[in-house]
N, C-alpha and C positions, 0 to 999 in steps of 0.2 A: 519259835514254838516252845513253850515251858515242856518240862517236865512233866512227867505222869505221874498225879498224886497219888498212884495205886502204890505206888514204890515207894515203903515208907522211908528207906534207904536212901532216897536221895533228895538231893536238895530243892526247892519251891523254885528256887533261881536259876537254877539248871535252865540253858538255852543249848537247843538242835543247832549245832552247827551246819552253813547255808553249802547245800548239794554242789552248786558251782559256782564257778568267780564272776560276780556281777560284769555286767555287758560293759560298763562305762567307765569300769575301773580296766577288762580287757580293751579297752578302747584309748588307752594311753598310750599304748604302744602299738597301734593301728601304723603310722607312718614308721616304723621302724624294720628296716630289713632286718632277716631272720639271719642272726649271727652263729658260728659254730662255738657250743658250749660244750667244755668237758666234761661228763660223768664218770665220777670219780669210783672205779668198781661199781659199775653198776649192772650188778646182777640182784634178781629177785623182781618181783610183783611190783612191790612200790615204785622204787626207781627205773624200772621200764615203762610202766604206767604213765609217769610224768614226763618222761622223754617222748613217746606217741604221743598227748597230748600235745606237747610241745610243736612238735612236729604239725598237727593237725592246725592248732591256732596262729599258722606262722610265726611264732616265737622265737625259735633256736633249732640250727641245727645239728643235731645231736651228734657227740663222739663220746663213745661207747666206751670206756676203758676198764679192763677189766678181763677175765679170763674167758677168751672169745668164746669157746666151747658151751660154757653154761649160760653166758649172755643171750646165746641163738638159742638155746635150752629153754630157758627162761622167758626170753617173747615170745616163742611158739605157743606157750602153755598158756599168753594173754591174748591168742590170734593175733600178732606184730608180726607183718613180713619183713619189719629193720626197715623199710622204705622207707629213703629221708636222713637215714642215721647211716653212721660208720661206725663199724669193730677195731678197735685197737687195743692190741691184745697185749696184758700185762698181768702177773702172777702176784696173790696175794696184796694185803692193803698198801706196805713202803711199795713195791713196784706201783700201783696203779698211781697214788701222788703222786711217787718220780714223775712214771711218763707223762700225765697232766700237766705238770710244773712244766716240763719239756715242753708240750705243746705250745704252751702261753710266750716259754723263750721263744721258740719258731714262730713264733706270732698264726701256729695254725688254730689257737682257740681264745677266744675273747672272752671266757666265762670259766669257773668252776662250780659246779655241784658237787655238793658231797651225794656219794650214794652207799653202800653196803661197804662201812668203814668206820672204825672209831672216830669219835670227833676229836680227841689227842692226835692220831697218827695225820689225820686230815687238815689239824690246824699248825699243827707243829710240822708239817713238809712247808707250810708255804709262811710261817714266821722267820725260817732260817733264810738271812741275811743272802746268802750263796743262790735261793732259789729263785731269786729277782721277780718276787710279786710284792713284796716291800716296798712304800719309796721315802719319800722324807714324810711323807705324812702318818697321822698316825691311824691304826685301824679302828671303824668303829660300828656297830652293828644297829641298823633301823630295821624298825617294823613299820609298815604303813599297816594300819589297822581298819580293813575297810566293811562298814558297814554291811550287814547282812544282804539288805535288796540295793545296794549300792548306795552313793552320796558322797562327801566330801571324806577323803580319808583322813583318820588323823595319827602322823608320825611319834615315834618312841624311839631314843635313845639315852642311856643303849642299854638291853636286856638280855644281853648274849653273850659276848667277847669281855669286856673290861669288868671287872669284879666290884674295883674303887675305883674308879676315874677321877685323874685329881682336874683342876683347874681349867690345863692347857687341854685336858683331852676331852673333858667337857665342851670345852669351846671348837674344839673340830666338829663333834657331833653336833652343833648348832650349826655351823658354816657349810656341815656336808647334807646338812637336812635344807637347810636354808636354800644349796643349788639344786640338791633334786625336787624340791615342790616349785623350781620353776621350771624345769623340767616337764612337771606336772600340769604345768599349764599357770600357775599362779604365782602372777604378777609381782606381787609383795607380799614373801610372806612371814607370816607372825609367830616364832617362838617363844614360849615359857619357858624359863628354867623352874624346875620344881624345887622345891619346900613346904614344910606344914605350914607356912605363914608367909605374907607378903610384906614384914619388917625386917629388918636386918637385926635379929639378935645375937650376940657372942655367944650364949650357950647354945644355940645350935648352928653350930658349921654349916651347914647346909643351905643358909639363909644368909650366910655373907657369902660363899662361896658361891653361891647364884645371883649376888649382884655384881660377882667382880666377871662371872661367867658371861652374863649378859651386855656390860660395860665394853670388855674383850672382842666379842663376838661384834657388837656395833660398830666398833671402831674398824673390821676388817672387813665388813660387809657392809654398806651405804644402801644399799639394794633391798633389806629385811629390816623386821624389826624383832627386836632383843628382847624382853625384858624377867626381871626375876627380882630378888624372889618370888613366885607367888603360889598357892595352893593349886592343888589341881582345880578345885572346883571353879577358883576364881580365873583360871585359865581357861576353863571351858564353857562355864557358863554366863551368858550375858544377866541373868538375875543377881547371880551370886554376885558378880562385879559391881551394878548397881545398885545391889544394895550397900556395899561396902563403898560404894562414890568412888570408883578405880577409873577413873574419866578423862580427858582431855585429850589434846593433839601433841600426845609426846608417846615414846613405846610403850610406857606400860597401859595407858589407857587405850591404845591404836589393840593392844595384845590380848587383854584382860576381856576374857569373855568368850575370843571369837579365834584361839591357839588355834594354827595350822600342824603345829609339834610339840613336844614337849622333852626337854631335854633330865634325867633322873638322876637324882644325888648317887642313886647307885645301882649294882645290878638286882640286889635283892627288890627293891622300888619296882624297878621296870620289869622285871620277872612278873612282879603279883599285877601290876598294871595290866599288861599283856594280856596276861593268861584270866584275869577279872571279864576285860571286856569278849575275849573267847567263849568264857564259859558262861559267867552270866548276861551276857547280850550278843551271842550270836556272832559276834564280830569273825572277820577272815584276817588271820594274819600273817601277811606279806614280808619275809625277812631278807635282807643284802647285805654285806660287811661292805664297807666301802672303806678308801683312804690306800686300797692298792693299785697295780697295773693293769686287774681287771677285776669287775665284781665278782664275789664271791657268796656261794648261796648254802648255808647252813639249816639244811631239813631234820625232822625227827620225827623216830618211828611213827608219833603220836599224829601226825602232820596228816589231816586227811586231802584227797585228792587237788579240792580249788585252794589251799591253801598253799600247794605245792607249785600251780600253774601261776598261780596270783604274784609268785617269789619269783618266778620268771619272768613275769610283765614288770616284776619290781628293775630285776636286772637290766633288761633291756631299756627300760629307762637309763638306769644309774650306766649304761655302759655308753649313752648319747650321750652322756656330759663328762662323760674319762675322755672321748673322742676330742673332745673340746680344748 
């Protein structure tokens, strides 16, 4: 739904973001048992909000952590009897990471959300080496980006966690995207590495760096296909590919056109990406850090409700193929 041209204020491009999470993108995680996730302080509206929901679409079972008093405080005020969820009660934002970090030791929670807590305090409990959600791998953040009345999602990383990502960490975010869209149901899938251009020029890094990214990635995945440099356009759309003659039975031409993901020279790239297809198309965007001991779900304020649920179905996925 555009924007209301009465508003001279706002943009012609402006798209209504979609009320709830497309039935078939919640349909991913249909065969998946409802695992215990921890909410990290979660108190407040939003984050009990998402936890009920959770609840309701057998997604996760909720552990509550966070200062029990205003938690129970706080779902009454959304009609929540808690049914479904557990209190575990921890003071301010370093206690509630501890305890969570704890759980995931105890192997009582196979998931974190962040809820009513800095994203410093929340990302820096679980970077330290001591808190054992590290492991050799490195971490990196996907958006599946799913179209407003549903369809084929299409993956981003990363626009969240890594600022620069050099080389080797570009190449996890391919190989981590590359196992969860088969997760997702598909087959073989097709990664871009992004650049303004699908040649390999020296003056922009970015475009040698995405063929050595895609080179990388082939070599450790048989399974997917690689390929980069290439423009977005030329990664998403099949006109733009042919017209440029991007063709044949090798990756770039298996890729060019028809990207299942798209891997980003950098954060700032995949930030305006993201947040592009958000606001001027509507899109739902589904976030998971992956490359630890259990996925991990980084919301914000901005984050409205099926975007919130949709990061849940994301996880649940991404936590069937940690299992593995």
């Amino acid at each position: 739904m555009a924007a209301s041209l009465s508003d001279k204020n706002s943009s012609a491009f402006l798209r209504t973001p979609p009320a709830a999470c497309p039935d078939d993108f919640l349909a991913l995680a249909a065969g998946t048992a409802p695992r215990p996730m921890a909410f990290v302080r979660a108190t407040g509206t939003a984050t009990l909000e998402t936890a009920r929901d959770a609840v309701a679409a057998g997604l996760a079972l909720p552990l509550l952590v966070g200062e029990a008093a205003q938690i129970a405080k706080d779902a009454a005020a959304i009609g929540w009897d808690l049914a479904g969820a557990e209190i575990i009660d921890a003071n301010g934002e370093e206690g509630a990471i501890t305890t969570a970090i704890a759980l995931v030791a105890e192997g009582r929670a196979a998931g974190l959300v962040k809820g009513q807590l800095h994203t410093d305090v929340f990302m820096g409990g679980i970077v330290r080496r001591a808190s054992g959600i590290r492991t050799t791998r490195r971490l990196v953040h996907v958006f599946a980006m799913v179209p407003p009345d549903g369809g084929r999602p299409l993956l981003i990383s990363d626009a969240a966690v890594n600022i620069a990502p050099d080389v080797t960490t570009r190449t996890t975010a391919a190989l981590e995207m590359a196992a969860l869209l088969r997760r997702m149901g598909i087959a073989r899938p097709r990664i871009a590495v992004l650049s303004a251009t699908e040649s390999e020029l020296p003056a922009m890094p970015s475009s040698i760096e995405g063929a050595e990214v895609a080179v990388a990635a082939g070599a450790a995945d048989g399974a997917a296909d690689f390929a980069g440099p290439l423009s977005f356009d030329l990664a998403v759309s099949p006109l733009s590919a042919s017209i440029k003659g991007i063709e044949g039975d090798n990756p770039q031409g298996r890729v060019a056109g028809h990207a299942d993901a798209v891997v980003v020279p950098d954060i700032v790239a995949g930030n305006v990406l993201f947040k592009s297809i958000v606001y001027f198309a509507g899109g739902l965007a589904a976030g998971v850090v992956l490359g630890g001991r259990v996925p991990i779900i980084l919301t914000s304020r901005s984050d409205p409700p099926a975007a919130r649920l949709a990061s849940l179905v994301l996880a649940a996925i991404a936590g069937q193929e940690e299992q593995e």
